[in-house]
C-alpha positions in Angstrom: -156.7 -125.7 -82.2 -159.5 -127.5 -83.3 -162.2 -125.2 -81.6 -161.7 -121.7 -81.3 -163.3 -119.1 -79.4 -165.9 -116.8 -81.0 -165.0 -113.4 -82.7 -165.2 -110.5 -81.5 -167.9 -108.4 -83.0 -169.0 -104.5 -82.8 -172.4 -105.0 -80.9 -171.8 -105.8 -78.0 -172.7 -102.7 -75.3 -169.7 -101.5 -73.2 -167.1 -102.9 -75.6 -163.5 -101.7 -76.7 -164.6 -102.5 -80.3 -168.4 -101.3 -80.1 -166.7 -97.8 -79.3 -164.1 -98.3 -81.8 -167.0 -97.6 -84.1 -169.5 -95.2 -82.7 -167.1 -92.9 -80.4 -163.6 -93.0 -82.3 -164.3 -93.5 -86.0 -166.9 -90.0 -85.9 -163.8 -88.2 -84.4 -161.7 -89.7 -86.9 -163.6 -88.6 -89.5 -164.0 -85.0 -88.4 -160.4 -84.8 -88.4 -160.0 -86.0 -92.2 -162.6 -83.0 -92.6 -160.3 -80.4 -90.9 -156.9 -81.6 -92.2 -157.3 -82.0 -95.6 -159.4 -79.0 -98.2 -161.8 -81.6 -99.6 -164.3 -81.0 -102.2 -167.6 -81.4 -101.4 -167.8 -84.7 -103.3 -164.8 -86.6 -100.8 -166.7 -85.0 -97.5 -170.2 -86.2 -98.4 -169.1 -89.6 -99.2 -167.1 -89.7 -95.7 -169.9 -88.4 -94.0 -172.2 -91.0 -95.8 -169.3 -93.9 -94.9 -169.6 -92.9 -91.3 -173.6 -92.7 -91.3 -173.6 -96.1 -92.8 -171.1 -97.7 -90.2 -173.2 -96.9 -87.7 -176.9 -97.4 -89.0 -176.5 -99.0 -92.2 -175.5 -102.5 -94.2 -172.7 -103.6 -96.3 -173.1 -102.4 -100.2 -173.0 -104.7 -102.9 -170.3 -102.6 -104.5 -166.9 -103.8 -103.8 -164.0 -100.8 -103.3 -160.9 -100.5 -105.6 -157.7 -101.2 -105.1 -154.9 -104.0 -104.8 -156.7 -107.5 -103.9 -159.7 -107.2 -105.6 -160.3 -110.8 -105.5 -160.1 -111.1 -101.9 -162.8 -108.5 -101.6 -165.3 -109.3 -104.4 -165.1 -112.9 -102.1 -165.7 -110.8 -99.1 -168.3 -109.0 -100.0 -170.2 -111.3 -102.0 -170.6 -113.1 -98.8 -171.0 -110.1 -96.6 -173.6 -107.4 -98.8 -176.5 -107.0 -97.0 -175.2 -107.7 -93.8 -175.9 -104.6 -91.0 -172.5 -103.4 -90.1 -173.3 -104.1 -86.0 -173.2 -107.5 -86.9 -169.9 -107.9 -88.2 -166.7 -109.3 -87.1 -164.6 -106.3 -85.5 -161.5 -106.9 -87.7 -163.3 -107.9 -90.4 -165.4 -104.2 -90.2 -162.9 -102.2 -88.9 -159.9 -103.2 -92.1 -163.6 -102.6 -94.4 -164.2 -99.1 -93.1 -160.5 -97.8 -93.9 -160.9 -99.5 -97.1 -163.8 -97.5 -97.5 -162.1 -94.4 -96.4 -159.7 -95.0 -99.3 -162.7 -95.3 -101.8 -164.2 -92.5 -100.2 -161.2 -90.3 -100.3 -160.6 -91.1 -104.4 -156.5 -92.9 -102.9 -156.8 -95.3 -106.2 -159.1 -93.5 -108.5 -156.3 -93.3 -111.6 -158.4 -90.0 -112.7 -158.4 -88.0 -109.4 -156.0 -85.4 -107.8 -156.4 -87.1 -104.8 -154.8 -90.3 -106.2 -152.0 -91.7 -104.1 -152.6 -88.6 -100.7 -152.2 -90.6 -97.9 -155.6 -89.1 -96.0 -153.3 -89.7 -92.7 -150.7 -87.8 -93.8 -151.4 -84.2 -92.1 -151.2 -86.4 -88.3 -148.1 -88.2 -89.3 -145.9 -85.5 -90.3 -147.4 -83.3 -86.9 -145.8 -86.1 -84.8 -142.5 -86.2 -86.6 -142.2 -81.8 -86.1 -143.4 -82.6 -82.6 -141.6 -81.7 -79.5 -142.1 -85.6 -77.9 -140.4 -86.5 -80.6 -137.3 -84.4 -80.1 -137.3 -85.8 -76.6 -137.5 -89.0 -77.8 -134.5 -88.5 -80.1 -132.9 -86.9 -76.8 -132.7 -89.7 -75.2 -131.8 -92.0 -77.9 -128.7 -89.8 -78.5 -127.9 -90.0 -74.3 -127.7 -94.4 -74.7 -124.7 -94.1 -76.4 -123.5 -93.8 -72.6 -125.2 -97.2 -71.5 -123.7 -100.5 -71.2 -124.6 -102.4 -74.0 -126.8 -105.2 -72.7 -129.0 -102.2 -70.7 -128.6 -100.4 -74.3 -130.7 -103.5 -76.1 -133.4 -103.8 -73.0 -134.0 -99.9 -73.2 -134.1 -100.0 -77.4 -136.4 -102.9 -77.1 -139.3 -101.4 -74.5 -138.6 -98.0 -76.8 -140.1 -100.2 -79.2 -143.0 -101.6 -76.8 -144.1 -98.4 -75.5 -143.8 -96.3 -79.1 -147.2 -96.5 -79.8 -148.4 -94.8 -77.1 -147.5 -91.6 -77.7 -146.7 -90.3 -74.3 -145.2 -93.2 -73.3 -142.1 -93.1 -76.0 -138.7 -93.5 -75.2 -139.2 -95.3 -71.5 -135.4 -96.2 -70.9 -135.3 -96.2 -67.0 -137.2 -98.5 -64.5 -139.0 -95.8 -62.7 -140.4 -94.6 -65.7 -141.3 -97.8 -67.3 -141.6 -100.2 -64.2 -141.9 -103.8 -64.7 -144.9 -103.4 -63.0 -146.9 -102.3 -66.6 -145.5 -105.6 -68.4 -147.8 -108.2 -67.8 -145.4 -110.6 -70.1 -142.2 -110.5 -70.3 -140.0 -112.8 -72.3 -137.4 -110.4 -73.8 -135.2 -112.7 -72.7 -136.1 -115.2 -74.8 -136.1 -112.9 -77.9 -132.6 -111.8 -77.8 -131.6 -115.6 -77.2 -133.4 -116.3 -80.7 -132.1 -113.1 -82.0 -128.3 -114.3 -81.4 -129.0 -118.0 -81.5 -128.1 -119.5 -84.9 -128.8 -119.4 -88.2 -128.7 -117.3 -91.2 -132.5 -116.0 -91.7 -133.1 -112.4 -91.5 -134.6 -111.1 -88.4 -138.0 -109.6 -89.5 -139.7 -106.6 -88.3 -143.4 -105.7 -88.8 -143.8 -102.5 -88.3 -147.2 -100.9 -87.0 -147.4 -97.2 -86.6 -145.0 -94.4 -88.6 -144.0 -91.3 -86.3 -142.4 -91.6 -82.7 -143.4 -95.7 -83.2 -141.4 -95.9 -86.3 -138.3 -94.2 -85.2 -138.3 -96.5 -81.9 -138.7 -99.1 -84.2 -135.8 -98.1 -86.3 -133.6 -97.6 -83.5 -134.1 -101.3 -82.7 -133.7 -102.3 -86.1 -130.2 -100.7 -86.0 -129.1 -102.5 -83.1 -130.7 -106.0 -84.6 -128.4 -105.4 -87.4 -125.6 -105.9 -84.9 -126.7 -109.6 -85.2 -126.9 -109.9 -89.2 -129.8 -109.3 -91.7 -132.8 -107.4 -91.1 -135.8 -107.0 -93.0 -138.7 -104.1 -92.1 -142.4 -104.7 -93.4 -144.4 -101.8 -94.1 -147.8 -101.8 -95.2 -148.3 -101.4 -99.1 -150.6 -98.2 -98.6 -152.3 -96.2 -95.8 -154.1 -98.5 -93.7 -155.1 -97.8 -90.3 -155.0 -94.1 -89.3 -151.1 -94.1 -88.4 -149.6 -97.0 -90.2 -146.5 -97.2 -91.9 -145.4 -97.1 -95.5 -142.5 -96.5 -97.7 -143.1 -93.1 -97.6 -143.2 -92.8 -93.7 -140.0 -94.2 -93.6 -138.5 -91.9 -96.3 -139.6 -89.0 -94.2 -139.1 -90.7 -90.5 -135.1 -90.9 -92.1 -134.9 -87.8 -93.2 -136.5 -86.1 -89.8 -133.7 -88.5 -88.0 -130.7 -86.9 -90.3 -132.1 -83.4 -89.7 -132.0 -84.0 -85.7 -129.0 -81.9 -84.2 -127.9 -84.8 -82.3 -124.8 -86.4 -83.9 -125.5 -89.7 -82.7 -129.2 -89.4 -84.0 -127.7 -87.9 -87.6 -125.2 -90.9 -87.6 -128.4 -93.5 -87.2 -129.9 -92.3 -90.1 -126.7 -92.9 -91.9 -126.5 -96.1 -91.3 -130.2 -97.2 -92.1 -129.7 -95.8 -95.1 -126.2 -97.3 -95.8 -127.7 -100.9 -94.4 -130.5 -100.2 -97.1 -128.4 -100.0 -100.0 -126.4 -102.4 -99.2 -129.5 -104.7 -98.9 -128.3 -105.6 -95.1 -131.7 -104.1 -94.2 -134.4 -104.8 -96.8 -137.8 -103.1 -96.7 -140.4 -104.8 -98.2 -144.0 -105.4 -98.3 -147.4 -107.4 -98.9 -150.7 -106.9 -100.2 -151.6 -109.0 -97.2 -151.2 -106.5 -94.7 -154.0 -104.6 -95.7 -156.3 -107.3 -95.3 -158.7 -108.2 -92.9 -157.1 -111.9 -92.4 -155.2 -113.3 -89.4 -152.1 -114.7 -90.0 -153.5 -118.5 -89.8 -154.5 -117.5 -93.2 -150.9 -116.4 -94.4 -150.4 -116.9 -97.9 -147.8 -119.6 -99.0 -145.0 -116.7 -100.5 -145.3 -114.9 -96.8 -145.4 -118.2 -94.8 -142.1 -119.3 -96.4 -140.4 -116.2 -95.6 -141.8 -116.5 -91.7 -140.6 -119.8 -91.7 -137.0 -119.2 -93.0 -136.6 -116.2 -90.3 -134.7 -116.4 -87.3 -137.3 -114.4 -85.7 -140.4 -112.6 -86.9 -141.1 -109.8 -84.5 -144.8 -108.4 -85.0 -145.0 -104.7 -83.3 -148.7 -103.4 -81.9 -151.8 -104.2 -81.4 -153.4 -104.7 -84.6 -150.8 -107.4 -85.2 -151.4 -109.1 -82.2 -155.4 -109.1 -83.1 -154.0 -110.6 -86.3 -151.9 -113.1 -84.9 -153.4 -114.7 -82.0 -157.2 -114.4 -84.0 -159.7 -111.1 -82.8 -161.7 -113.9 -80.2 -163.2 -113.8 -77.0 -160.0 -115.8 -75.4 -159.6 -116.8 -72.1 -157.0 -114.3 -70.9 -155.2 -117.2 -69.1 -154.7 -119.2 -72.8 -150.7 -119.8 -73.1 -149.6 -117.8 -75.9 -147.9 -120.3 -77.3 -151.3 -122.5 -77.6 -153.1 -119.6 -79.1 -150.5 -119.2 -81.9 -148.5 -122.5 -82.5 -150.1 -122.8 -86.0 -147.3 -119.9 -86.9 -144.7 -121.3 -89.3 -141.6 -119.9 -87.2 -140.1 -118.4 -84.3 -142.5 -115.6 -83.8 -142.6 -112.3 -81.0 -145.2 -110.3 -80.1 -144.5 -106.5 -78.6 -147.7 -105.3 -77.9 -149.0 -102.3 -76.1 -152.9 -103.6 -74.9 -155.1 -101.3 -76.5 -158.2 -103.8 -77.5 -159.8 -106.3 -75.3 -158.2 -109.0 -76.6 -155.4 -111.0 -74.0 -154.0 -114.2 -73.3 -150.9 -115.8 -71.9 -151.4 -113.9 -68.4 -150.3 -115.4 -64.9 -154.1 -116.4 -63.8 -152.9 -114.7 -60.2 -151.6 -111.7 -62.3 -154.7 -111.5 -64.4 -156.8 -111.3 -61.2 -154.7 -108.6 -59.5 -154.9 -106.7 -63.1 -159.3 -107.0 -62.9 -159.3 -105.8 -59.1 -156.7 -103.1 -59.6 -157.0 -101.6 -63.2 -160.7 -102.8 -64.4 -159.8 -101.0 -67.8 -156.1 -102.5 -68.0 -156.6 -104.3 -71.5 -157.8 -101.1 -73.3 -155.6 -98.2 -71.3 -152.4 -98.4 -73.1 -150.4 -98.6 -70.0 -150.3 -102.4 -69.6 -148.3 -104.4 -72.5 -146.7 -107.7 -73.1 -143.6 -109.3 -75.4 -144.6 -112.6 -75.9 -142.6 -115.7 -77.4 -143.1 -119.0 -79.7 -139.9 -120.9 -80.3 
């Protein structure tokens, strides 16, 4: 598209993203505070981060870690600016880069080197009793036939980032109703259509998200190669790494359901034997939509038979953080993508497009707040 909306930015009063910063990110950071014994050093430079975020400008000084060159580019061309001004994607991926600096995750010299600052809230969900219930009902679809097996392993996956939504297997639980785009049809036709490119999944959240994700993972494996991307270090406040995984496998085998044990057995069999390959990318930790893909990631996406991004922070990334028009066919908004591409997205930003316009107007008059609620999503298709 030759002219595209504007970006989203952090100023504007009454907005998802303007509350992002100045009601979430002081509660986030009070939880760091609590979680983890930090010296007095780490809490006065989060403190400082979050007084600066929400009064201050962007530093000259550019923060370690991986892709330096991107950000010595960034912030040459951003130092100065007042935070309220910038893009939201653009701020929000700078301030948990920050938090990183702040919190000493790349400093070679530190103790703190390589704690994942997240890590006290991931490991709560995986001990929690939601997630028990989750693996619960996991274990109880061995009983389902096996095209209502896929549908309910796929909306598991929808709804896991909502973390009292989780397993939502039946239709009075998770009525059609709360899907605003539905095209799962179309993604198990590409995922059996075919082909010999690896399915690839790009995961969003660990805990309860993660294991839905894995479940579906196992049953894409059914259909041939799978590949899970994780992010390369701790990113947003629950994302997933390698390490997630390591522990989200070993919470699985310790489950007392059999069928839940025998899962994690598998994943890890399917990992070894390079079936399922986990892998990663410096790019995504950065602030860049995926028009700016690099070449190595593109080809990869381009070779799949399907590229399934999972939450909402991909689907910022993907169809571009911009004040759409919520009626914008998907498949305008994102045809630059180099492949078969899915989106399973549970709304929780302002950003939308692809809705029925009739749909989208019942949505306004009904549920005013339905784009940032969590109980609204979509799975959305390019082929």
């Amino acid at each position: 598209m030759a002219d595209l909306p504007p970006r989203i930015g952090i100023d504007e009063p009454g907005s998802f993203s303007r509350a992002c910063f100045h009601e979430r990110h002081p509660v986030l950071i009070a939880n760091l505070l609590a979680d983890l014994p930090y010296p007095p050093r780490i809490r006065a430079r989060l403190e400082g981060l979050l007084d600066e975020s929400l009064n201050g400008v962007v530093p000259r000084e550019v923060p370690p870690g991986p892709n330096l060159a991107f950000w010595e580019a960034e912030i040459a061309s951003c130092a100065g600016t007042p935070w309220s001004r910038l893009p939201y994607l653009w701020a929000e991926s700078y301030f948990y880069r920050r938090l990183l600096q702040a919190t000493e995750y790349f400093d070679a010299d530190s103790p703190w080197r390589g704690v994942d600052l997240f890590g006290p809230q991931k490991r709560a969900q995986l001990a929690g009793d939601e997630l028990r219930s989750d693996l619960d009902a996991y274990a109880a679809l061995g009983d389902r036939e096996p095209g209502e097996r896929r549908r309910a392993l796929l909306h598991a996956s929808l709804w896991g980032n909502q973390a009292d939504l989780g397993f939502r297997t039946t239709t009075s639980i998770a009525g059609q109703s709360d899907i605003v785009a539905d095209d799962s049809a179309a993604i198990w036709d590409l995922v059996d259509g075919p082909g010999s490119g690896p399915v690839i999944v790009v995961a969003d959240n660990a805990g309860r998200e993660l294991t839905a994700d894995l479940a579906l993972v196992d049953a894409l494996l059914e259909t041939g190669k799978v590949e899970l991307h994780l992010k390369p270090h701790p990113y947003f406040v629950s994302d997933a790494t390698g390490d997630d995984l390591l522990a989200t496998l070993d919470a699985l085998a310790a489950d007392p359901n059999k069928p839940v044990q025998a899962l994690a057995q598998r994943l890890r069999d399917a990992i070894r034997d390079e079936s399922l390959v986990v892998r990663t990318h410096g790019f995504y930790a950065l602030p860049a939509t995926y028009r700016r893909l690099p070449a190595d990631l593109a080809r990869d996406f381009a070779a799949a038979r399907l590229v399934i991004l999972k939450g909402d922070l991909n689907y910022r990334r993907l169809v571009g953080d911009r004040h759409w028009d919520p009626t914008t066919p998907f498949a305008e908004a994102v045809s630059y993508f180099p492949g078969d591409v899915a989106a399973l997205r549970t709304a929780k930003s302002d950003l939308a497009v692809g809705i029925d316009p009739a749909r989208l107007t019942e949505l306004d008059n009904a549920s005013p707040q339905w784009r940032i609620s969590g109980t609204h999503a979509m799975m959305q298709v390019l082929h």
